[in-house]
N, C-alpha and C positions, 0 to 999 in steps of 0.2 A: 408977685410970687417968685421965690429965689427957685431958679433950676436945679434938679440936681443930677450929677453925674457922679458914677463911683471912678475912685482914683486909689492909687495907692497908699496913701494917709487914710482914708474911710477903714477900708481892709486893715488896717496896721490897728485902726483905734477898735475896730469890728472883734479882731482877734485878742486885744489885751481883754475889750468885756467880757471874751467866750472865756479865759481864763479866770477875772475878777468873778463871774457864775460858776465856778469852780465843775465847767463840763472835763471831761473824759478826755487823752489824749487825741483818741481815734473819729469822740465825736468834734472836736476841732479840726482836726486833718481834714474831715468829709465837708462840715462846713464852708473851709477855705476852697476845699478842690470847686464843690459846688461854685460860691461867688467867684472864683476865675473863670470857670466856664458858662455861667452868665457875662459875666466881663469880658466874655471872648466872640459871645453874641451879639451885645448891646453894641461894640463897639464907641464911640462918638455919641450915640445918641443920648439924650437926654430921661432919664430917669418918670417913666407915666404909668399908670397901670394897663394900661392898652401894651405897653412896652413889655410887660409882665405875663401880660394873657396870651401873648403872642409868643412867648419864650415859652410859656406853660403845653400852648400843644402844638408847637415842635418837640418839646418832651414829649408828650402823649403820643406820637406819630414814632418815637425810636425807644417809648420804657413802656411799663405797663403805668398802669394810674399811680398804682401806691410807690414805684419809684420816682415817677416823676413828681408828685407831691414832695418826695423825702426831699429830691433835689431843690425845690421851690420854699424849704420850709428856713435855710441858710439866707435865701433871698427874703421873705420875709422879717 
């Protein structure tokens, strides 16, 4: 099974789809902020759901639910 880590090509190809789906400017912007600040968590590590669930409630510990979901929905 191939790893995966986000890089900056991921994000650059993540943000032409949110365009080619023809989202909002503002709901891009939120998107991107979101995956950097996953990207600023994850650091090095490798991309798992465990990685995910774990990022999700340290969300839950600093938003309420339904932000911390919004933030987890760019990651998804």
């Amino acid at each position: 099974m191939k790893e995966k880590k986000l890089n900056l090509n991921l994000i650059s190809e993540y943000k032409t789809s949110l365009y080619n789906d023809e989202k909002s400017k503002n709901t891009i912007e939120k998107y991107l902020r979101d995956i950097c600040r996953f990207v600023e968590f994850t650091g090095d590590r490798i991309m798992e759901k465990s990685l995910v669930m774990e990022y999700k409630s340290k969300l839950k510990l600093e938003h309420c639910l339904t932000s911390a979901n919004s933030m987890l929905a760019a990651v998804k």
